[in-house]
N, C-alpha and C positions, 0 to 999 in steps of 0.2 A: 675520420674514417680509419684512422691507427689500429682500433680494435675489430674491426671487420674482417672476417675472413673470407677471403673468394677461395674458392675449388679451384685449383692449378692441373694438370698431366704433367707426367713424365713421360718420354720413350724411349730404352734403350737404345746405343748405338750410334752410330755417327751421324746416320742420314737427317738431314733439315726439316725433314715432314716427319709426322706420326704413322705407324705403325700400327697396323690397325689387331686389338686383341691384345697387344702389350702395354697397357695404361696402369697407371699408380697415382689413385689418384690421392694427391696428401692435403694438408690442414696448415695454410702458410698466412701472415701477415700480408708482408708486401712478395709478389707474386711476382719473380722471374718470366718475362716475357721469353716464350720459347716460339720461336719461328716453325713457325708450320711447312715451311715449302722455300726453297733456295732454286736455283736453276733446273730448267729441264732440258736435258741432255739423253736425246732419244736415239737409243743405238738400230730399230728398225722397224718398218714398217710394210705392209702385205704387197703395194703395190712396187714392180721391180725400180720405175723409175725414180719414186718417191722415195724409197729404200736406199737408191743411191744421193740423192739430193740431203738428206736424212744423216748421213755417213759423212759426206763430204762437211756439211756444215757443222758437224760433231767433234770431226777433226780440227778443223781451222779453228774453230769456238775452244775449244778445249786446251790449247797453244796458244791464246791470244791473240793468232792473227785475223785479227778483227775485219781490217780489209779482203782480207780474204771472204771470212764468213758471210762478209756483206755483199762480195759479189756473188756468192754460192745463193743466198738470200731471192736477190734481184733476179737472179735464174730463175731457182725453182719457183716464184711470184709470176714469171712470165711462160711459164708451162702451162699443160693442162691441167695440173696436179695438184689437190687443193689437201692433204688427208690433213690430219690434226696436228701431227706433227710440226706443220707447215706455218700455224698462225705460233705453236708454242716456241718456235725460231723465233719469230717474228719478236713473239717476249720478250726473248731470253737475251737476242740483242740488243731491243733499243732500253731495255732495264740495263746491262751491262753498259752501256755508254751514255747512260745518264747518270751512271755513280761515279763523283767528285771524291776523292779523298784528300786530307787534308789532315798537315801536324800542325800541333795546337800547343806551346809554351806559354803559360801561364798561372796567377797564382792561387788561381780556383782551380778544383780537382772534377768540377760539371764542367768546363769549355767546352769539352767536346764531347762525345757520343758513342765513343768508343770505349777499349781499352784504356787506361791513364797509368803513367807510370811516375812515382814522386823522382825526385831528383835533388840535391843542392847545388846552389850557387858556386861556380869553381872562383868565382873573386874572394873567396874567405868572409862572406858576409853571416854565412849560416842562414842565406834566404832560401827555404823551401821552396820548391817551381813544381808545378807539374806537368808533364808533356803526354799529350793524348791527340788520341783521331779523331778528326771531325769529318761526318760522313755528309754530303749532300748531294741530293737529285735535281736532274735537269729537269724538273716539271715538263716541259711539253715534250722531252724525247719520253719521259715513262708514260706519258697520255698515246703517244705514237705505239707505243709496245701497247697500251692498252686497248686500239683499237684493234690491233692483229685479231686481240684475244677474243675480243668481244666478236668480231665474224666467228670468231673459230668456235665459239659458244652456241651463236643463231644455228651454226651448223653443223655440230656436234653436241647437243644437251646434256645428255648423259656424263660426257670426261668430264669428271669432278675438279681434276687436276688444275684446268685451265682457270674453272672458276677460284680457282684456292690461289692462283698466281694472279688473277686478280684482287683480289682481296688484300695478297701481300703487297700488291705495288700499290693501291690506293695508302695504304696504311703505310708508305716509306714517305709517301710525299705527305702526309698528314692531311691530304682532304677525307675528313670523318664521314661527311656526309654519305658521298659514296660508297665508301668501305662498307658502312652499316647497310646500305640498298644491295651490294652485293655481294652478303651477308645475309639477308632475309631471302632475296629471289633464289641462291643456294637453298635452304630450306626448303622454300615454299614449293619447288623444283621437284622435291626428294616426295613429296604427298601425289605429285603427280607418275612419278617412277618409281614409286615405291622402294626407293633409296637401290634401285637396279645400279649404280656407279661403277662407272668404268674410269683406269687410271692409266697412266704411261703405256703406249702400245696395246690402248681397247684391251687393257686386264682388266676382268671383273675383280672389285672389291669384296672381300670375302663379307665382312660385316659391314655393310657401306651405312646404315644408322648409326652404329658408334665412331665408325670411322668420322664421319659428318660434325655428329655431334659432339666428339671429342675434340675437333678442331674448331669448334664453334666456341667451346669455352676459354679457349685462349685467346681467341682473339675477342672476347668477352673480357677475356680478362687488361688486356690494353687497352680497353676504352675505359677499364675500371681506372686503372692507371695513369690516366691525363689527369684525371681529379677535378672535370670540369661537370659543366652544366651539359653539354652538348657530348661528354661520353655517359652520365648516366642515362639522358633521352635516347641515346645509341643503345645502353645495355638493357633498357624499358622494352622497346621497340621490339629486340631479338627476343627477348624472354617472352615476351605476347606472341610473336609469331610460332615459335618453338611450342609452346604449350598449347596453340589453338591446334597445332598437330600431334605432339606428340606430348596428352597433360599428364602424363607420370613423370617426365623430365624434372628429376631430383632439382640438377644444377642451374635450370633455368627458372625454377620456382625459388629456390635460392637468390638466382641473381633480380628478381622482380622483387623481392625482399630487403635487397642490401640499398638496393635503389629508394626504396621508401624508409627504412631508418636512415640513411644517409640523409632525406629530407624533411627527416622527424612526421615522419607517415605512418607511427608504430603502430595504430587500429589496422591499418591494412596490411603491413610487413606482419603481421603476427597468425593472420589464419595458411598465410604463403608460408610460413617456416613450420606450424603446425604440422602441414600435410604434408612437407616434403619430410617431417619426422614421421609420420605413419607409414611413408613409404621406404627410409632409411634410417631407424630409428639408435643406428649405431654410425651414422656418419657422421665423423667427428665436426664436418664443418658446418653442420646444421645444429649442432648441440652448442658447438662457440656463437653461432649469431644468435641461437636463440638465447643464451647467457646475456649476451651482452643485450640484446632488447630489452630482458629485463632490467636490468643495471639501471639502464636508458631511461627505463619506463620509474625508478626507483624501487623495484621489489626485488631486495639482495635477499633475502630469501628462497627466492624462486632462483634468481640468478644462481646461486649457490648450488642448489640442486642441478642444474644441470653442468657445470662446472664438475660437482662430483660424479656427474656420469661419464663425463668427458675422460677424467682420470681414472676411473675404473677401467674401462678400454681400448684406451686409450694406449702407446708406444712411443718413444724416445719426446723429441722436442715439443709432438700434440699434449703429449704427459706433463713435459715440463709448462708448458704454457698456462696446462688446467690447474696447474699446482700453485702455477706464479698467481693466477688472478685471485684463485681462494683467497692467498693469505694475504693480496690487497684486501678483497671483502672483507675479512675478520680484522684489519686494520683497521678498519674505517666504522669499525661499529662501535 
């Protein structure tokens, strides 16, 4: 899978979600998982009382006094006051006290999950250590957060938000299964509202299709990244449901493609990359797979040829990449 390229996003700026209308999208090996979505921290909502329930647990949540939050929680849960706001508390707490953190001294630089920092031995050994975070979840308190959500979804459809913070907590605790289902009812969702999406405090999404479907490809992109069997049938899944909706989707005809040269399915991976070059016949990451199909398929030849289209239009590291494989090709002849 070394030489496969998946389509990655960028988006300016600090915030954990995408940005919807500011993407870049670039041409990467291995593919930096970028979080779509961190805490929701809703500063107000229409109805007065909800508004202050809203307020007060923003406070507390925001300072860490968690007891606190929690009995603001347990309030507003026993009012009359259901808004949206109310199930994404509900998240945002039991995801926050299902996160474990944990230091990790050791002399593999993978322990942990985090950050890792090298360090030596203060005994004079010149033993290399490295010290890192290891992050883990409390499965059934992020199942608890997930169920807030999941009312808050039966009744609120529209807030994209909620569905994207589920997404992310299925995908912390690594149950795939899920994540991919809700992942596809996201989409399948968007054909019945015509991607109408609403986000934090009932704001309409300005491009809520890109918006969607830009967030759809990262987390595409982390199932590419288990490197199993059970994330390619996860990135099969979505790229079928994507394209039964929306079949000019560049990235998803892509990623139904990388999934079948991954399992030497290069007759079917070839008319998928085809088309998503008639559709974007300057996208660099459709020109690298289809390079490399051919490689795969053995016609350096042809591989060749698109290698040099690659580096014709190619800019910085896409360039260098197209430049590196040629002169393997011409090694190898």
């Amino acid at each position: 899978m070394d030489e496969i390229q998946v389509a990655a996003f960028r988006w300016p700026g600090p915030e954990a979600h995408p940005t919807p209308g500011k993407k870049d999208r670039v041409c990467r090996t291995v593919v930096r998982r970028l979080a779509c979505l961190s805490y929701f921290i809703l500063s107000a909502v229409p109805a007065l009382t909800a508004q202050s329930f809203a307020e007060r647990f923003a406070d507390r949540f925001s300072v860490g006094d968690t007891a606190a939050a929690r009995q603001v929680l347990q309030q507003w849960e026993a009012s009359a006051e259901r808004p949206a706001e109310f199930f994404v508390a509900g998240l945002n707490y039991c995801f926050h006290m299902a996160r474990q953190s944990l230091i990790v001294l050791g002399d593999n630089p993978g322990d942990g999950n985090g950050p890792t920092f090298e360090t030596v031995d203060s005994t004079g050994t010149g033993h290399v250590l490295f010290l890192s975070e290891a992050v883990r979840y409390d499965t059934a308190l992020v199942r608890r957060g997930i169920a807030y959500v999941d009312r808050g979804i039966e009744a609120y459809p529209l807030r994209l938000d909620m569905r994207f913070g589920k997404i992310r907590a299925l995908g912390e605790i690594g149950d795939y299964g899920r994540y991919v289902d809700a992942i596809v009812d996201a989409v399948a969702a968007s054909a019945d509202n015509a991607c109408r999406w609403l986000w934090s405090d009932d704001r309409p999404l300005e491009d809520g299709r890109e918006f969607m479907l830009s967030a759809v490809q990262d987390y595409v992109n982390r199932l590419y990244e288990l490197g199993t069997d059970e994330g390619l049938d996860g990135m099969d899944r979505i790229a079928s449901t994507v394209l039964g909706i929306y079949p000019d989707h560049v990235e998803s005809l892509d990623n139904a493609a990388i999934v079948r040269i991954v399992r030497g399915r290069y007759d079917e991976a070839k008319p998928l990359l085809m088309r998503a070059e008639r559709l974007a016949p300057r996208d660099m990451t459709i020109l690298a797979n289809l390079a490399e199909l051919h490689v795969r398929q053995g016609d350096r030849p042809a591989a060749a040829t698109y290698y040099r289209r690659m580096a014709d239009c190619a800019e910085g590291s896409d360039r260098d990449y197209a430049l590196r494989r040629l002169r393997e090709l011409e090694e190898k002849e």
